[in-house]
BAMARVEX-313280 format. One record per residue (C-alpha): residue number from 1; x, y, z; residue in one letter. Coordinates in nm, 3 decimals, always signed. Example, Ala and Ser with C-alpha at 12.3 -4.5 7.8 and 13.67 -1.06 7.14 Angstrom:
<atom><num>1</num><x>+1.230</x><y>-0.450</y><z>+0.780</z><residuo>A</residuo></atom>
<atom><num>2</num><x>+1.367</x><y>-0.106</y><z>+0.714</z><residuo>S</residuo></atom>
END
This chain:
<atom><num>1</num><x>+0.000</x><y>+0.000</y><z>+0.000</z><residuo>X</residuo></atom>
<atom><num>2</num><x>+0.158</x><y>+0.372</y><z>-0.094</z><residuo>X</residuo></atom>
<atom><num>3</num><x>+0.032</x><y>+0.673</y><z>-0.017</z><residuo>X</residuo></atom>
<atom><num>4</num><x>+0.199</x><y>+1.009</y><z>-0.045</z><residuo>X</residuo></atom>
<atom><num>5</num><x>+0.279</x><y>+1.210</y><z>+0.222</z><residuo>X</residuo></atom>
<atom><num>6</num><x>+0.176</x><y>+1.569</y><z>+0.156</z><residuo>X</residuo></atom>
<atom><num>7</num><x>+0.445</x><y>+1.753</y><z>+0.338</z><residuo>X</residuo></atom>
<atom><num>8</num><x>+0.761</x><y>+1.601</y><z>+0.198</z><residuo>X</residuo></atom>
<atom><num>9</num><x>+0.596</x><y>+1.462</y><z>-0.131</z><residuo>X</residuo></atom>
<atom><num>10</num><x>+0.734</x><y>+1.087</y><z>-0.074</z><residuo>X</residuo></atom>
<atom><num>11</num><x>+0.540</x><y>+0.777</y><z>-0.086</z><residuo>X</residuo></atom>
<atom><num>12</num><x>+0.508</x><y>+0.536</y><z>+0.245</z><residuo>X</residuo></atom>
<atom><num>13</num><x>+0.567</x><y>+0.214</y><z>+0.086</z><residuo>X</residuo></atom>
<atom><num>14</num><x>+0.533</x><y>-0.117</y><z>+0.322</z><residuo>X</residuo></atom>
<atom><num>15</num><x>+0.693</x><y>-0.418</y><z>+0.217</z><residuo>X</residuo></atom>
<atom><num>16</num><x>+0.781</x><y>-0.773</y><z>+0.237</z><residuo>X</residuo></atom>
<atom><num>17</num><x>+1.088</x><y>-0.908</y><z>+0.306</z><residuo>X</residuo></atom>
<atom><num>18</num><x>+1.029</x><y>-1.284</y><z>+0.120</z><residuo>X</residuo></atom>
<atom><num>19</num><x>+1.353</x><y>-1.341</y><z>+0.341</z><residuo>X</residuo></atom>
<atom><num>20</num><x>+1.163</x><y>-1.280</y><z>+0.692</z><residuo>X</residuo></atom>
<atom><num>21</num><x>+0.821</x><y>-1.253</y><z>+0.647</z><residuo>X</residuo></atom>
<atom><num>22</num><x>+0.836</x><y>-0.900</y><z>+0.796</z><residuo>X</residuo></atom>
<atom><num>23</num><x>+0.715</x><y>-0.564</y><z>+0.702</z><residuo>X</residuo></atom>
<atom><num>24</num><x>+0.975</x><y>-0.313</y><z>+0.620</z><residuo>X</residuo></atom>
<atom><num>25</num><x>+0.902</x><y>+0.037</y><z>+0.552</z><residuo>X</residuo></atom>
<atom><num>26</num><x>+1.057</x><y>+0.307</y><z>+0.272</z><residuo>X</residuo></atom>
<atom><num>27</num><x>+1.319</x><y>-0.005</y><z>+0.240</z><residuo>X</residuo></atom>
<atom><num>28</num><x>+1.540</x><y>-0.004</y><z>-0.075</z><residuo>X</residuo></atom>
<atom><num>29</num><x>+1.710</x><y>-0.311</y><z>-0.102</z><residuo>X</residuo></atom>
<atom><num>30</num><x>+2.083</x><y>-0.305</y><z>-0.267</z><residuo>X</residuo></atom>
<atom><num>31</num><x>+2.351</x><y>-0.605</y><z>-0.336</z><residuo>X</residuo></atom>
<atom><num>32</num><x>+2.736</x><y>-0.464</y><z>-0.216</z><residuo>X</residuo></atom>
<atom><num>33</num><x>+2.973</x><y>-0.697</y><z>-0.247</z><residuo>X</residuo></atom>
<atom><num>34</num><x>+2.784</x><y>-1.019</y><z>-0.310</z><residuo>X</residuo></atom>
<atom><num>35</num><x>+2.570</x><y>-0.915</y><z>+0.051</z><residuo>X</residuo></atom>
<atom><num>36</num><x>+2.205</x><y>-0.808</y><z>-0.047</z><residuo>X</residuo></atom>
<atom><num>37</num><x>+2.093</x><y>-0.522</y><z>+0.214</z><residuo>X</residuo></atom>
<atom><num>38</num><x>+1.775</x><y>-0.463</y><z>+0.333</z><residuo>X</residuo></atom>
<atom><num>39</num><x>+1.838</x><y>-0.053</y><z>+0.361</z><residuo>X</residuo></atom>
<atom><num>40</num><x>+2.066</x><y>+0.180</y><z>+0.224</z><residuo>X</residuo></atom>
<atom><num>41</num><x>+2.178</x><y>+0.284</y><z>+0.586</z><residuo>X</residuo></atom>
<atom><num>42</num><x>+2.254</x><y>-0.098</y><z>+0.625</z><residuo>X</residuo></atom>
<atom><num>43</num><x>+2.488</x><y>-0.054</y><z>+0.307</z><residuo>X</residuo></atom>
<atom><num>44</num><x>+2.632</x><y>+0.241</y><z>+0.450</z><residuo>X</residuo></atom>
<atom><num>45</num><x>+2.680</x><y>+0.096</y><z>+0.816</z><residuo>X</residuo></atom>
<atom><num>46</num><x>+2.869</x><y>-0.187</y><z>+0.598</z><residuo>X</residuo></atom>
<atom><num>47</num><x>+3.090</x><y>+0.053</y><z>+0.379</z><residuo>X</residuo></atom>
<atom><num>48</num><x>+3.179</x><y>+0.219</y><z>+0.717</z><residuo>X</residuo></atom>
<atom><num>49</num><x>+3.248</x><y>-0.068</y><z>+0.922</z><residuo>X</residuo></atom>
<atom><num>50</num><x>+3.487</x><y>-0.216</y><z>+0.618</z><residuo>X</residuo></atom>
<atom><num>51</num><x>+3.634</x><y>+0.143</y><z>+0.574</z><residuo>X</residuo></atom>
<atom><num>52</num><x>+3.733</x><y>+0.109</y><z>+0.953</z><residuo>X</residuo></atom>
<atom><num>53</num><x>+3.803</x><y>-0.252</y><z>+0.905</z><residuo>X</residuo></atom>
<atom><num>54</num><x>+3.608</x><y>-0.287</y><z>+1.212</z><residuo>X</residuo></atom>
<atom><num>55</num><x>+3.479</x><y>-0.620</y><z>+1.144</z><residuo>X</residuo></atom>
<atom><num>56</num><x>+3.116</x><y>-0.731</y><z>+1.182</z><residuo>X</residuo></atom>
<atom><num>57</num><x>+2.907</x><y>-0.965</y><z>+1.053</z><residuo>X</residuo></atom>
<atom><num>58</num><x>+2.615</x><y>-0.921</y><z>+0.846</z><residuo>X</residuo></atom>
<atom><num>59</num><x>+2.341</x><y>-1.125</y><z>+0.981</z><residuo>X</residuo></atom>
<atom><num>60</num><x>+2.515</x><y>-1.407</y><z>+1.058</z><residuo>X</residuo></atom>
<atom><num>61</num><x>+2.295</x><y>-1.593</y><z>+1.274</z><residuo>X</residuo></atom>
<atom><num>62</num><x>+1.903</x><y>-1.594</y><z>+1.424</z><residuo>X</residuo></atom>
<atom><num>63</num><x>+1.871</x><y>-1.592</y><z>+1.774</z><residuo>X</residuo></atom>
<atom><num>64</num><x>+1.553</x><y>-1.781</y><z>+1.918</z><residuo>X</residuo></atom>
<atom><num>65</num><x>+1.404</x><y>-1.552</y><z>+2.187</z><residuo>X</residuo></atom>
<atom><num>66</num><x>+1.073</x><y>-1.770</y><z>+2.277</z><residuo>X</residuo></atom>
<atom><num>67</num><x>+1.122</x><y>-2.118</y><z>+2.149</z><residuo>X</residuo></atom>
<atom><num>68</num><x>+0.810</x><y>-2.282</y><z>+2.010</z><residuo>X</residuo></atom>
<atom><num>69</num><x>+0.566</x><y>-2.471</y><z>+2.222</z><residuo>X</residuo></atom>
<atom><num>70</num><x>+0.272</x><y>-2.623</y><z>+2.178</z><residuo>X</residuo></atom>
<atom><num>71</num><x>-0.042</x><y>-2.486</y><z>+2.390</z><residuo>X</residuo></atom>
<atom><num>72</num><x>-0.242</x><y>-2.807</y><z>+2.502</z><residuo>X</residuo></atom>
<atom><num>73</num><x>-0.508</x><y>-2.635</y><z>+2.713</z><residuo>X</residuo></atom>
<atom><num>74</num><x>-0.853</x><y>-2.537</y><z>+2.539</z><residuo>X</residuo></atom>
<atom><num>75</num><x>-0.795</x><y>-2.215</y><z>+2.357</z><residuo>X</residuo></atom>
<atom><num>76</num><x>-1.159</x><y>-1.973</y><z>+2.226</z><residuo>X</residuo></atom>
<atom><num>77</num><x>-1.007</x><y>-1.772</y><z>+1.897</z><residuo>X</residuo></atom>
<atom><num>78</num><x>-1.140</x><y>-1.621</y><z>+1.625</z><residuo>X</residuo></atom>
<atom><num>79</num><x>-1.044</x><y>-1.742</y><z>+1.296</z><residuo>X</residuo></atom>
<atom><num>80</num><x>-1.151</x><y>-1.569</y><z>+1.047</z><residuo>X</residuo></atom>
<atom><num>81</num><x>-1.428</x><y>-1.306</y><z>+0.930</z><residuo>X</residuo></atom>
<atom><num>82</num><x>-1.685</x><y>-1.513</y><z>+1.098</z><residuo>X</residuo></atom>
<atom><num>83</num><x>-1.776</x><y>-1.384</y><z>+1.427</z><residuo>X</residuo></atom>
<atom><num>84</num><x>-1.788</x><y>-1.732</y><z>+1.618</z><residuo>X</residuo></atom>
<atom><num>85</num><x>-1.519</x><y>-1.859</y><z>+1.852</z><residuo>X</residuo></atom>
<atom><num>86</num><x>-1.326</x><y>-2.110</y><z>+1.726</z><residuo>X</residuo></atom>
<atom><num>87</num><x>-1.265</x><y>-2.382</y><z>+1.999</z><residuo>X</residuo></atom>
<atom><num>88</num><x>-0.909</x><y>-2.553</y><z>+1.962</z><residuo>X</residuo></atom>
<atom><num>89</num><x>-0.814</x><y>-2.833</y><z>+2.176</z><residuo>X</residuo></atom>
<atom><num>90</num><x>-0.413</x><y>-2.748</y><z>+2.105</z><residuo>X</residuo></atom>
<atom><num>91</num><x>-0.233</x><y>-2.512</y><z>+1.950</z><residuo>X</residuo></atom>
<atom><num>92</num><x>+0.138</x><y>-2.525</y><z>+1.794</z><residuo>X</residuo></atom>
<atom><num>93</num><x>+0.292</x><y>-2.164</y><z>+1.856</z><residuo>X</residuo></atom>
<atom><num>94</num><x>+0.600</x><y>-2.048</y><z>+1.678</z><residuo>X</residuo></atom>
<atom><num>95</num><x>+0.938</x><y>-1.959</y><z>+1.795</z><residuo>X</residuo></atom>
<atom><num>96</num><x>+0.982</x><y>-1.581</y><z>+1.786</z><residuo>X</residuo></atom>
<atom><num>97</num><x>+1.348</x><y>-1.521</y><z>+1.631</z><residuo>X</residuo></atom>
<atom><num>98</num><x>+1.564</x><y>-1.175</y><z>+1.558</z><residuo>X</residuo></atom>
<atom><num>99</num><x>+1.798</x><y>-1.173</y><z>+1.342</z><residuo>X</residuo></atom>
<atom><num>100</num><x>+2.055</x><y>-0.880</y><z>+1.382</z><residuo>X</residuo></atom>
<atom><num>101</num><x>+2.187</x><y>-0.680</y><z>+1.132</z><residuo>X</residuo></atom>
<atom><num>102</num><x>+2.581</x><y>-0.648</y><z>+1.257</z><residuo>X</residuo></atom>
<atom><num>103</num><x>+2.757</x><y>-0.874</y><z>+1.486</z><residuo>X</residuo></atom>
<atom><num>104</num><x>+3.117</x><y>-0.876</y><z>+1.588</z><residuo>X</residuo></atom>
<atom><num>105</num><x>+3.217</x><y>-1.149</y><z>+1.801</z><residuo>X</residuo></atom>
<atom><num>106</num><x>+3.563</x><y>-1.159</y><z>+1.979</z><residuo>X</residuo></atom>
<atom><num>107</num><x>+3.841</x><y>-1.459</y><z>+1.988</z><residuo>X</residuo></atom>
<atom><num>108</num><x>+3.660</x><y>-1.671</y><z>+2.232</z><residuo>X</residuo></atom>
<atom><num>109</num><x>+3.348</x><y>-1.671</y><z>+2.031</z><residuo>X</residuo></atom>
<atom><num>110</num><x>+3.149</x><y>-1.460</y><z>+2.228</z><residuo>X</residuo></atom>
<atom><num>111</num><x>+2.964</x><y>-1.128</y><z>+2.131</z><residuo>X</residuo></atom>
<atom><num>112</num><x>+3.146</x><y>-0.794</y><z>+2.164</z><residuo>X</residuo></atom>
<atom><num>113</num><x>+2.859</x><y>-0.555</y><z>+1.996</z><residuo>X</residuo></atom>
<atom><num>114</num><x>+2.547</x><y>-0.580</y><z>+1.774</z><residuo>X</residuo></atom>
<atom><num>115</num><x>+2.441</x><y>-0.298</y><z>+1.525</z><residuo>X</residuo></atom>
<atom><num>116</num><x>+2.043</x><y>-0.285</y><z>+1.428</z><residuo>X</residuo></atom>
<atom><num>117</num><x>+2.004</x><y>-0.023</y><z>+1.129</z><residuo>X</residuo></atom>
<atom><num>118</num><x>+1.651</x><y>+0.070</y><z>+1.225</z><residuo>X</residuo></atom>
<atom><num>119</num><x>+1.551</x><y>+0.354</y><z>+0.972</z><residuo>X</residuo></atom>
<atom><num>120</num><x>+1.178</x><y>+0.311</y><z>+1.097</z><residuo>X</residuo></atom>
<atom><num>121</num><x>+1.028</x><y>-0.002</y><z>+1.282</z><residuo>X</residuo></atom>
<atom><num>122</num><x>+0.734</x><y>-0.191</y><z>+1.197</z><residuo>X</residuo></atom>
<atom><num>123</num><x>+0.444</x><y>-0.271</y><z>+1.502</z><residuo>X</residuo></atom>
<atom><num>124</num><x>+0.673</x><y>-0.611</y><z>+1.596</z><residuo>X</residuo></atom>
<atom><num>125</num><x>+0.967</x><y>-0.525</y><z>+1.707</z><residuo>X</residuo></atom>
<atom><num>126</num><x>+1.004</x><y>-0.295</y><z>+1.986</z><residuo>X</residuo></atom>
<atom><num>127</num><x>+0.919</x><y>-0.610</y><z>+2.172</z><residuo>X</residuo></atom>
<atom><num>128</num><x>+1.116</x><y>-0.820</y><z>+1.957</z><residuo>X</residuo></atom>
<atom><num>129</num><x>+1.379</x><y>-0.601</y><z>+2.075</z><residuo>X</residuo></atom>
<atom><num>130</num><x>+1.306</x><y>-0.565</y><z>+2.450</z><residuo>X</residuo></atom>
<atom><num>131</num><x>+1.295</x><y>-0.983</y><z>+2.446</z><residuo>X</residuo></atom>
<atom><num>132</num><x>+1.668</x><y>-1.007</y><z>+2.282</z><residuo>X</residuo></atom>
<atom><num>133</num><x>+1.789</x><y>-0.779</y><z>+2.530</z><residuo>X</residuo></atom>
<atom><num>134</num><x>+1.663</x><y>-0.982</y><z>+2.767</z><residuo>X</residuo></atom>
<atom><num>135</num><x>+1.767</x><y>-1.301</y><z>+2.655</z><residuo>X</residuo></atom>
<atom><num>136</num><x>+2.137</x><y>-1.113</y><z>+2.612</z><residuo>X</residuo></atom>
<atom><num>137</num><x>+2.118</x><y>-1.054</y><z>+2.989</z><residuo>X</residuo></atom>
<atom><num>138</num><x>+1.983</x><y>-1.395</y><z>+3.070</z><residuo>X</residuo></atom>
<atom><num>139</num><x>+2.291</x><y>-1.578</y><z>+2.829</z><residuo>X</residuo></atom>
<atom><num>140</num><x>+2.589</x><y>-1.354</y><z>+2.886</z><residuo>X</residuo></atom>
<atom><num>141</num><x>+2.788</x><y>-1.249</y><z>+3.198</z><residuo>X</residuo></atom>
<atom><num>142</num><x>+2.872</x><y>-0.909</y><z>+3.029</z><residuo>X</residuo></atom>
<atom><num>143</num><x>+2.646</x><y>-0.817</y><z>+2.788</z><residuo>X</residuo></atom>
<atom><num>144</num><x>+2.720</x><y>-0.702</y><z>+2.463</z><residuo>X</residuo></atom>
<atom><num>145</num><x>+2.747</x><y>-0.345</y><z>+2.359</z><residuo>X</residuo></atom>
<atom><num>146</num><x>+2.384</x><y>-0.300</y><z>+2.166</z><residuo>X</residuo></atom>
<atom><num>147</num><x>+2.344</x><y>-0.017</y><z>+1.906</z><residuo>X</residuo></atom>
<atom><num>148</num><x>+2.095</x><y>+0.133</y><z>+1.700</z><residuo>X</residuo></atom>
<atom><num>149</num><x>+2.131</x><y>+0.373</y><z>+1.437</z><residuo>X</residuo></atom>
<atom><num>150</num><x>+1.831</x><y>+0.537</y><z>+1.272</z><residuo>X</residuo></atom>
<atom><num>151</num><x>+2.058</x><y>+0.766</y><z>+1.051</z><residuo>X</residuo></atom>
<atom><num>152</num><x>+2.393</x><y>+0.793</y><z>+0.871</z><residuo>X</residuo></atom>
<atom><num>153</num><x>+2.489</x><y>+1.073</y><z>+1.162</z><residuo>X</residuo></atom>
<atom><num>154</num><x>+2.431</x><y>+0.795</y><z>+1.399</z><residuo>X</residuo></atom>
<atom><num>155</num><x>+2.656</x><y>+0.560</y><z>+1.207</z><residuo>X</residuo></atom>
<atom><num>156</num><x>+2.945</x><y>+0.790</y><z>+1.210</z><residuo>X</residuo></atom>
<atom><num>157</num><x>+2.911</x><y>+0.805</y><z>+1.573</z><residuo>X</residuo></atom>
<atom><num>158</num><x>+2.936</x><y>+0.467</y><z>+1.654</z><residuo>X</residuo></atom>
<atom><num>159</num><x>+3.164</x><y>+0.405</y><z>+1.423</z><residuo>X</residuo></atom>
<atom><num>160</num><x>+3.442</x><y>+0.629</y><z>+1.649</z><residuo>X</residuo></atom>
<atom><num>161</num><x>+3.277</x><y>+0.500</y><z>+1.934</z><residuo>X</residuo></atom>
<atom><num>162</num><x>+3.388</x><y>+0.137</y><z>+1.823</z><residuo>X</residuo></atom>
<atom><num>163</num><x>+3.686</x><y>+0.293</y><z>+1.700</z><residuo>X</residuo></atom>
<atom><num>164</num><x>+3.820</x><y>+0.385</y><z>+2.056</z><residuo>X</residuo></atom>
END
């Protein structure tokens, strides 16, 4: 769905990402070396971390925040347009995972920061977010250093910030 935006004359375009499943918004996707981005400030967080040679993965892994379960009590939902209940005697619930966009993990394997380019987020994950951080502090006796940029003037920041 687009619709222009009368003040600045740009369109408010909400996407799919086939790779995720999840809505992205004003995203312009762009292949850098061989890597296809889901922003452009993802593809300039890359360029900068490489300039830097900083290090960082690009998504390199998904992290499982609520594993899947199956709910075996007796569950009243609507399904549908109809406006019945549905009764279900189970229920199989998905795993809710986060993939991050930067990761750069020391010698011993273990996390030393996480960057989340996060131009504008969709309805899902400021709690997607809240849950990894607590999962981080549940997993790791220091936790990671956690940042996230919403502009290129936040990039540069955090790129001397990582830098010293």
């Amino acid at each position: 769905m687009a619709k222009g935006n009368p003040k600045y004359g740009r369109k408010t375009v909400r996407k799919t990402s086939p790779k995720r499943g999840v809505k992205k918004i004003n995203a312009i996707k762009k292949t850098v070396d061989g890597i296809e981005f889901d922003s452009m400030l993802e593809v300039f967080t890359y360029k900068k971390l490489k300039e830097h040679n900083l290090g960082g993965m690009y998504e390199p892994k998904s992290f499982t925040i609520l594993p899947g379960f199956t709910y075996d009590g007796e569950t009243h939902e609507n399904r549908g347009k109809a406006d019945d209940l549905v009764v279900k005697d189970s229920s199989t619930i998905r795993p809710i995972t986060y993939t991050p966009d930067f990761v750069k993990y020391n010698e011993n394997g273990d996390i030393e920061w996480i960057i989340e380019c996060k131009g504008f987020a969709n309805e899902r994950f400021p709690n997607v977010w809240k849950m990894f951080k607590f999962m981080l502090m549940q997993t790791h006796d220091v936790p990671p250093m956690l940042f996230m940029p919403r502009n290129q003037k936040q990039v540069l920041s955090i790129i001397e910030r990582l830098k010293s």
